[in-house]
C-alpha positions in Angstrom: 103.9 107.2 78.8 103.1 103.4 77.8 104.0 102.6 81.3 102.0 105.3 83.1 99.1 104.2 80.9 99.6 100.1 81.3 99.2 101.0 85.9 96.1 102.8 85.5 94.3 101.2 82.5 95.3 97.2 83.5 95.9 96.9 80.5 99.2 96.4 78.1 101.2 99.6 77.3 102.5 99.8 73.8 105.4 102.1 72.6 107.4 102.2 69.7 111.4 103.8 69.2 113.6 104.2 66.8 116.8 101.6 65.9 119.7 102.7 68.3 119.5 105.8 69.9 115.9 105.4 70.6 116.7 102.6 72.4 119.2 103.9 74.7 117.1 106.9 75.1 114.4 104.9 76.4 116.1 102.6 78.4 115.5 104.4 81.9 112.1 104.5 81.5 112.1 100.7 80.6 113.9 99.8 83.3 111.7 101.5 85.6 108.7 99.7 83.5 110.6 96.3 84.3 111.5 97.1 88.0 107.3 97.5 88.1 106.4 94.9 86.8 104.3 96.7 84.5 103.2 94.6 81.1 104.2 96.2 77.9 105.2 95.9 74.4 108.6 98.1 73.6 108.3 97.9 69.6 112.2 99.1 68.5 113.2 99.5 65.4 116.5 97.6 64.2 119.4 98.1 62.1 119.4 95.7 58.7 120.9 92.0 59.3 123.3 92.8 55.9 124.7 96.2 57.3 126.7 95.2 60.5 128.8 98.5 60.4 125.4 100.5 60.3 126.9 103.8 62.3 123.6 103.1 64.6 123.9 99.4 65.3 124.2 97.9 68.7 123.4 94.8 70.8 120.0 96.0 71.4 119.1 93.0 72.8 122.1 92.6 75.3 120.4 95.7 76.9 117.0 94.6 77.4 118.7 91.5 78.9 120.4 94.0 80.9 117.7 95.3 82.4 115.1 92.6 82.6 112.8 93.1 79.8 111.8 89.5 77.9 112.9 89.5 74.6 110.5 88.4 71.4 112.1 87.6 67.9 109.9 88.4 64.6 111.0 85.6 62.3 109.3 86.7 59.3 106.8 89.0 57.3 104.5 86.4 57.2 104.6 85.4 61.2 104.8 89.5 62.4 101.5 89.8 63.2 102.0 86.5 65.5 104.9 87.5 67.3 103.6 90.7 68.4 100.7 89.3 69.3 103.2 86.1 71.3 104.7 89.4 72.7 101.2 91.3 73.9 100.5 87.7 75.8 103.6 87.0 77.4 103.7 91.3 78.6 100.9 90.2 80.3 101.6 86.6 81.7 105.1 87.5 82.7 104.1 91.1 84.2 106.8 93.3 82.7 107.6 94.4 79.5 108.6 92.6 76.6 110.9 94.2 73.7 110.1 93.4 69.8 113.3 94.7 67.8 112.3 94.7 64.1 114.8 94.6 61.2 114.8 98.0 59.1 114.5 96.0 55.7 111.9 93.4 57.1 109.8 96.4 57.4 109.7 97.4 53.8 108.4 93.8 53.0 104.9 93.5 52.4 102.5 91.3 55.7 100.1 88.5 54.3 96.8 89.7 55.5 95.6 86.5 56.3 98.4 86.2 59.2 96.2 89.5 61.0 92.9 86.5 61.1 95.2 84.1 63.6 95.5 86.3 66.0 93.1 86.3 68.9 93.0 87.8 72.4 93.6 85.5 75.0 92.5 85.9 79.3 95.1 84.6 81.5 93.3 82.0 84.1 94.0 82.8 87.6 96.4 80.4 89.7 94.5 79.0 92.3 95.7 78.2 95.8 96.7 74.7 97.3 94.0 73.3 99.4 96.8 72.4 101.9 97.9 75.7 101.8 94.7 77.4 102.5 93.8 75.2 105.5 97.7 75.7 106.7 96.7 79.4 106.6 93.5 79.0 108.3 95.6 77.4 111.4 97.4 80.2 111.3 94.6 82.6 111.5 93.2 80.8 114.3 96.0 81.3 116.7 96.1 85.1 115.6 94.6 87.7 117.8 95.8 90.9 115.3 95.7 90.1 112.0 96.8 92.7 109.4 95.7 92.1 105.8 99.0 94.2 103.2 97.7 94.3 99.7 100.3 95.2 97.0 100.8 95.8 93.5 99.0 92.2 92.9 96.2 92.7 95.1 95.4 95.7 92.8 95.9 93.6 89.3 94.2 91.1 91.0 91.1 93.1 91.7 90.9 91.9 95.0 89.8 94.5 96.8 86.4 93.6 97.6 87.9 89.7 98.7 90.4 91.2 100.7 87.9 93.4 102.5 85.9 90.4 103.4 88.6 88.4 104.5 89.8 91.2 106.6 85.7 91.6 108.0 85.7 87.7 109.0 89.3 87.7 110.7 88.8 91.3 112.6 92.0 92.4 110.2 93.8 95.7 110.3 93.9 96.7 105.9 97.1 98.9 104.9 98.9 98.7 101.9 102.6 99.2 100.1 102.9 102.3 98.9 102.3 100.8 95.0 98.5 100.2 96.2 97.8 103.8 97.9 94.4 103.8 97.4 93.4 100.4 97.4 91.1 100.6 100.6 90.7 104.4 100.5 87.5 105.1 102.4 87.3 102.1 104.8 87.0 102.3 108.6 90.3 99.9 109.5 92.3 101.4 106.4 95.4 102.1 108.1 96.4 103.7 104.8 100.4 103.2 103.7 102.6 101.4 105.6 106.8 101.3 105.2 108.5 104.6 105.3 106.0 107.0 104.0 103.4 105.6 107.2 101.8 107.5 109.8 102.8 107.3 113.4 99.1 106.2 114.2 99.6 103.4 111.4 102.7 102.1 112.7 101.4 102.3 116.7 98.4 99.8 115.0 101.0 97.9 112.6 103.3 97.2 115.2 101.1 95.5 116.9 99.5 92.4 114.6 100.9 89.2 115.5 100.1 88.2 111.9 100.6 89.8 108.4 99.1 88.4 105.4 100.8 89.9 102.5 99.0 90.2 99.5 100.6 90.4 95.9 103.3 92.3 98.6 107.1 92.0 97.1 107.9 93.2 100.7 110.9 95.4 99.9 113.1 97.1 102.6 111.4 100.0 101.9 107.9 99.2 102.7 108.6 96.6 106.1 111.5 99.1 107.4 113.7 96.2 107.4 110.8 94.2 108.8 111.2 96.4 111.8 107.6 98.3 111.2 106.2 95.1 112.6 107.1 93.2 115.5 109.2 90.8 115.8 107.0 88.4 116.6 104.8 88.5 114.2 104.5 85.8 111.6 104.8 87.1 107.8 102.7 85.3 105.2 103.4 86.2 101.6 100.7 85.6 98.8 101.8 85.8 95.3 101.5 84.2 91.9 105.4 84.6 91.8 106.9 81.3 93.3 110.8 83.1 93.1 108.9 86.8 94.9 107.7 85.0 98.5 110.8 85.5 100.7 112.9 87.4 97.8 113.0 90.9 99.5 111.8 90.7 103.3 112.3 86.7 104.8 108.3 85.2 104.9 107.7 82.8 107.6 105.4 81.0 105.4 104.5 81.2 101.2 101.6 80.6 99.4 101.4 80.5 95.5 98.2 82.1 94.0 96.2 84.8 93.1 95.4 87.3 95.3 91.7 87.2 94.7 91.3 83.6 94.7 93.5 83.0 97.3 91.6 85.6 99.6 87.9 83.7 98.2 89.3 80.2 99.0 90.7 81.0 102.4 87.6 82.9 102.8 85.2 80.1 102.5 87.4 77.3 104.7 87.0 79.7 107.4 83.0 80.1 107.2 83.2 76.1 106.6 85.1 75.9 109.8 82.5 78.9 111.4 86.0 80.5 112.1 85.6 84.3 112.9 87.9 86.9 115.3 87.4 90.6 116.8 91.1 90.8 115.8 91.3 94.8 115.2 87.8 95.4 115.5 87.1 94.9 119.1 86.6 98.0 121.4 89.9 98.1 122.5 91.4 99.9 119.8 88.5 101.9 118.9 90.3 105.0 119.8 93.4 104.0 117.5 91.4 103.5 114.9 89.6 106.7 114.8 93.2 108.4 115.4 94.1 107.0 111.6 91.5 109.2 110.2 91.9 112.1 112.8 93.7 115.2 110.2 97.2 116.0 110.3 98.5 118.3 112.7 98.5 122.0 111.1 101.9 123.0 110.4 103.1 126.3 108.0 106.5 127.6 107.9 105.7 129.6 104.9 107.5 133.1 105.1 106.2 134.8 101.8 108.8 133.8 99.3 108.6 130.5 99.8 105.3 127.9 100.8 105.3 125.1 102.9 105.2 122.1 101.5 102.7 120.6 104.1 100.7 123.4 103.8 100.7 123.1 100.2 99.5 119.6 99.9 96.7 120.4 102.4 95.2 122.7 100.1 95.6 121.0 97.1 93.9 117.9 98.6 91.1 119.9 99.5 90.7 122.0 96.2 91.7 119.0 93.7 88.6 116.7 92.5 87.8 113.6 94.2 88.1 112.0 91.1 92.3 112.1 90.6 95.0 110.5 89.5 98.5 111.5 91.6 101.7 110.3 89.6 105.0 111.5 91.3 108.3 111.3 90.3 111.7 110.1 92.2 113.0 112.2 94.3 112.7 113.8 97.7 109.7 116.0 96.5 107.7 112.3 96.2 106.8 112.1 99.9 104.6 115.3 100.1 102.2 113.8 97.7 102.3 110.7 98.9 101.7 111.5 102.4 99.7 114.5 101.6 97.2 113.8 98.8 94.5 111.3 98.8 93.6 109.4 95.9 90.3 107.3 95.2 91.3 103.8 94.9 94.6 102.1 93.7 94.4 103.0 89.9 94.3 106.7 91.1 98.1 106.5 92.1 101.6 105.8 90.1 104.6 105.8 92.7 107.1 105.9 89.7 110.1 105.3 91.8 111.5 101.4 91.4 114.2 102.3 89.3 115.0 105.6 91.6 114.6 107.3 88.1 114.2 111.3 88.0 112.3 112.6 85.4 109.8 109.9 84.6 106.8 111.9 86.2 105.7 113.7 83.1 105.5 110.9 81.0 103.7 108.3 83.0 101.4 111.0 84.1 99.9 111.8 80.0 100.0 107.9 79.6 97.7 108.0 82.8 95.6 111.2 81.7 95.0 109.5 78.0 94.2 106.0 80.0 91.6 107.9 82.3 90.4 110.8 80.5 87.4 110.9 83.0 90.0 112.1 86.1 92.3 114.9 86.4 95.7 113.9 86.3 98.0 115.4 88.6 101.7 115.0 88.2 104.0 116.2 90.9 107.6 116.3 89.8 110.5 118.3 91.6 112.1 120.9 89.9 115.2 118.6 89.0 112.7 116.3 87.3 110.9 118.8 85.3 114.0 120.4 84.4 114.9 116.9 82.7 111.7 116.3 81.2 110.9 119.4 80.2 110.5 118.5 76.6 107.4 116.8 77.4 105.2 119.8 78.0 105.3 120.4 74.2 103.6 117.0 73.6 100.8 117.9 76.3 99.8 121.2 74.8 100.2 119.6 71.0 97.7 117.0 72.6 95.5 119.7 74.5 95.5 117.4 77.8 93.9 119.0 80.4 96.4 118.1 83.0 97.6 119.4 86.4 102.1 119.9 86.9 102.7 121.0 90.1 106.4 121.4 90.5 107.7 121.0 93.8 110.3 123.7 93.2 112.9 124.0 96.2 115.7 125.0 93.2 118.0 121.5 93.8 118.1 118.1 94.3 116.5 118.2 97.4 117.9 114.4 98.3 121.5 115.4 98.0 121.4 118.5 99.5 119.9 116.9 102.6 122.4 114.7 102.6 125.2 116.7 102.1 124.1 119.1 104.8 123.3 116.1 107.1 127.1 115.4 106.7 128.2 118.9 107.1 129.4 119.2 103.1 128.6 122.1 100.8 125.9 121.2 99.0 126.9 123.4 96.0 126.6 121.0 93.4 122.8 120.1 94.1 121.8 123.6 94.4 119.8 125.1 90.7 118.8 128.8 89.6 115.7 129.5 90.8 113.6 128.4 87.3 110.6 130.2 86.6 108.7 127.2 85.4 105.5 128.7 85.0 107.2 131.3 82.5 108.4 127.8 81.2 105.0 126.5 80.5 104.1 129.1 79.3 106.4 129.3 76.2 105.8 126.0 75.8 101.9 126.8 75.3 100.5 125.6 78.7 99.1 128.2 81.4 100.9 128.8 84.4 100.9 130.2 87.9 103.4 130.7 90.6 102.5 129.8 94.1 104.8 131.4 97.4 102.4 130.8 99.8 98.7 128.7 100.2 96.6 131.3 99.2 98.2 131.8 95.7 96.4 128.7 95.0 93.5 130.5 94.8 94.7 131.8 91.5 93.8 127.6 90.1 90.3 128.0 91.3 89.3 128.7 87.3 91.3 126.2 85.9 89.7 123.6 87.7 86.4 124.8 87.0 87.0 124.1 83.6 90.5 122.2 82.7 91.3 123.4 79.3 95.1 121.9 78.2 97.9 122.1 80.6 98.5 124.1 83.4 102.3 124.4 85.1 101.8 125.5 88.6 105.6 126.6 90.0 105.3 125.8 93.4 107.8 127.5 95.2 108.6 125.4 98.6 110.9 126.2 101.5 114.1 123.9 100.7 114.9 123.7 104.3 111.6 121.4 104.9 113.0 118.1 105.3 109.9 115.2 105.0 109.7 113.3 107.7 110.3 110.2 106.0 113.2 111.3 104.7 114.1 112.8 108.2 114.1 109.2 109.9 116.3 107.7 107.6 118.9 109.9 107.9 118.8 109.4 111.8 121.5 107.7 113.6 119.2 105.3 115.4 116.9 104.5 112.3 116.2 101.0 110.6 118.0 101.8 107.5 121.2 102.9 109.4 121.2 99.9 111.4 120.6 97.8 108.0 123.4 99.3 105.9 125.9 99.2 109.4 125.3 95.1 109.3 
């Protein structure tokens, strides 16, 4: 929840778990915190210093070292109030999460109120570009005819947007963005919209031609360069990021530059007005048409036979009947890449792709921490069935809460991954396959209202919820399991990038 609220507030997350147990219940959704980069506070409760054969004692801090999250030590009573507040400052200067572990018996000990008075918020200054670097990028922008601007996860912590669009006006740039930024140009002409797996085939036609790709706050995992294969192979990667140790980590850069992304963007923005240094790029006549063929609508296809809907056709509904003003959160799994591909979110802060641990079952959560972060949107959380099933607890905390918040469960009754795979491979896919739940019977006993949808126009049955969202509804979406997405489609392809990766 801390980390779902953290992506779409900006701000730190704060949480707080029991000694023990409640840490290795919690350590998932930490890693998945820590794999995101997200900045957090993980207050944990520890066993007492004098009782080392406490029957809940263990290393607590050998797993967050485990998993990457910092570690800060409270020394004393008197210096609590500082360390959480040393811990608040380094969530946010390190970007991930930072785990407090406090001694049961140092709690019972009174805190000197005077300590509270030192602690003060701090604003993190922004790391400013090399000059050498900026006019080393401005060469290279000069001998670029296609440039394509890829803002990440930093671009949108960054703020950048309205840089990055002006950048992208001066050099005639393509925009598109990882899938952790969906959102981030939403609305804008030369948006070609996601790129990596999850991208369109208009997208990649465009993509794959730039002869330059400025990466902004871009990791550049496998995931969201194909293997570097979505662009040509010609093309010259730049990679933009605060992070000395990210630039080249994931996907090999060509050439680095260390900085913020909105001050990077500025800087490089004014040495190329100094140097009266402006391209077509993109925006020339020449690919008018393939522009306009990003924003032309999906191709209408329905295989839904009555029992079951199709998930295509599902998502085309939804993102015409859902608000404008949304938040999307999905969960891991194959049922991520219908909303990803299918609904459209207002900017950056309107989308939480909660899938860099490959974690099922974090949807729900980070969804309510998203809904209490941005009470002024309908939330929308789109688990599968396999990652309600394990989250399922969680719709008693939205009804005791009253949030007015939207679960669609993308329910093809299994593990829609596996059984894909296993079918691909011509193996039983017994073990993945589930009863068909009746989740909105679920929600229902839980306290939420609920509705069960087998084909597009049972959606109509939402129409009054959305008119006026009062606590939680559980639609049970009941999609045809023999849909495969297309992203998911390509992989498993004997000819695709990821084959060809893992045969190397």
């Amino acid at each position: 929840m801390a980390d779902g609220y953290a992506r779409v507030s900006n701000r730190v997350g704060v949480c707080s778990v029991t000694q023990g147990p409640g840490v290795t219940n919690a350590m998932s959704a930490l890693g998945e915190a820590v794999k995101a980069g997200t900045p957090l506070v993980f207050l944990a409760g520890e066993t007492p210093a004098r009782m080392p054969t406490h029957h809940q004692y263990i290393d607590q801090a050998a797993l967050f070292n485990a998993v990457g999250a910092g570690i800060q030590k409270v020394r004393a009573p008197g210096t609590i109030a500082l360390d959480i507040a040393q811990a608040y400052h380094r969530a946010m200067a390190e970007s991930r999460p930072i785990a407090v572990s406090v001694p049961n018996d140092l709690l019972a000990q009174n805190c000197p109120d005077e300590s509270l008075n030192r602690v003060s918020a701090v604003s993190l200054p922004r790391t400013r570009p090399d000059e050498a670097a900026v006019q080393a990028l401005c060469s290279l922008i000069a001998q670029s005819e296609r440039p394509l601007i890829l803002a990440g996860r930093g671009a949108v912590r960054s703020e950048a947007r309205q840089a990055l669009e002006a950048l992208g006006e001066r050099i005639g740039a393509l925009l598109a963005t990882t899938v952790h930024a969906k959102g981030f140009f939403s609305g804008h002409r030369f948006n070609a919209g996601v790129t990596g797996g999850f991208a369109s085939e208009a997208a990649c036609a465009l993509i794959g031609q730039a002869d330059l790709v400025l990466a902004f706050g871009a990791s550049l995992p496998i995931f969201a360069t194909r293997n570097r294969e979505i662009f040509a192979a010609s093309a010259r990667i730049v990679q933009i990021d605060t992070r000395p140790a990210a630039i080249g980590a994931q996907t090999r850069a060509d050439y680095g530059v260390v900085g913020d992304v909105a001050a990077t963007a500025s800087a490089l923005l004014r040495e190329l007005e100094r140097a009266r240094l402006q391209k077509a790029g993109f925006r020339a006549s020449e690919f008018q048409k393939a522009i306009e063929a990003l924003h032309a609508p999906a191709a209408s296809r329905d295989e839904s036979n009555g029992n079951t809907v199709d998930p295509r056709a599902l998502m085309a509904r939804l993102d015409q009947m859902l608000p404008a003003e949304r938040t999307v959160v999905v969960d891991s799994g194959h049922a991520m890449g219908w909303s990803v591909q299918h609904l459209s979110v207002p900017d950056a802060q309107g989308f939480i792709f909660g899938n860099d641990f490959m974690v099922v079952g974090l949807g729900i959560a980070a969804a309510m921490g998203a809904a209490v972060a941005r009470p002024d949107r309908l939330t929308v959380a789109a688990p599968g069935d396999g990652g309600l099933a394990m989250s399922v607890g969680e719709l008693e905390t939205l009804v005791r809460y009253n949030i007015p918040m939207l679960v669609l469960a993308i329910n093809d009754a299994g593990f829609g991954v596996e059984v894909h795979i296993l079918r691909h491979y011509g193996l039983a896919p017994t073990q993945a396959l589930f009863t068909d739940t009746d989740f909105a019977a679920v929600g229902r006993a839980f306290g939420t209202q609920g509705l069960t949808v087998r084909k597009p126009d049972d959606l109509d049955g939402l129409k009054a919820w959305l008119a006026a969202p009062r606590g939680p509804m559980v639609v049970d979406c009941k999609v045809n399991p023999a849909i495969m997405g297309d992203w998911f489609k390509e992989n498993l392809s004997p000819d695709s990038w990821l084959v060809r990766m893992m045969s190397q």
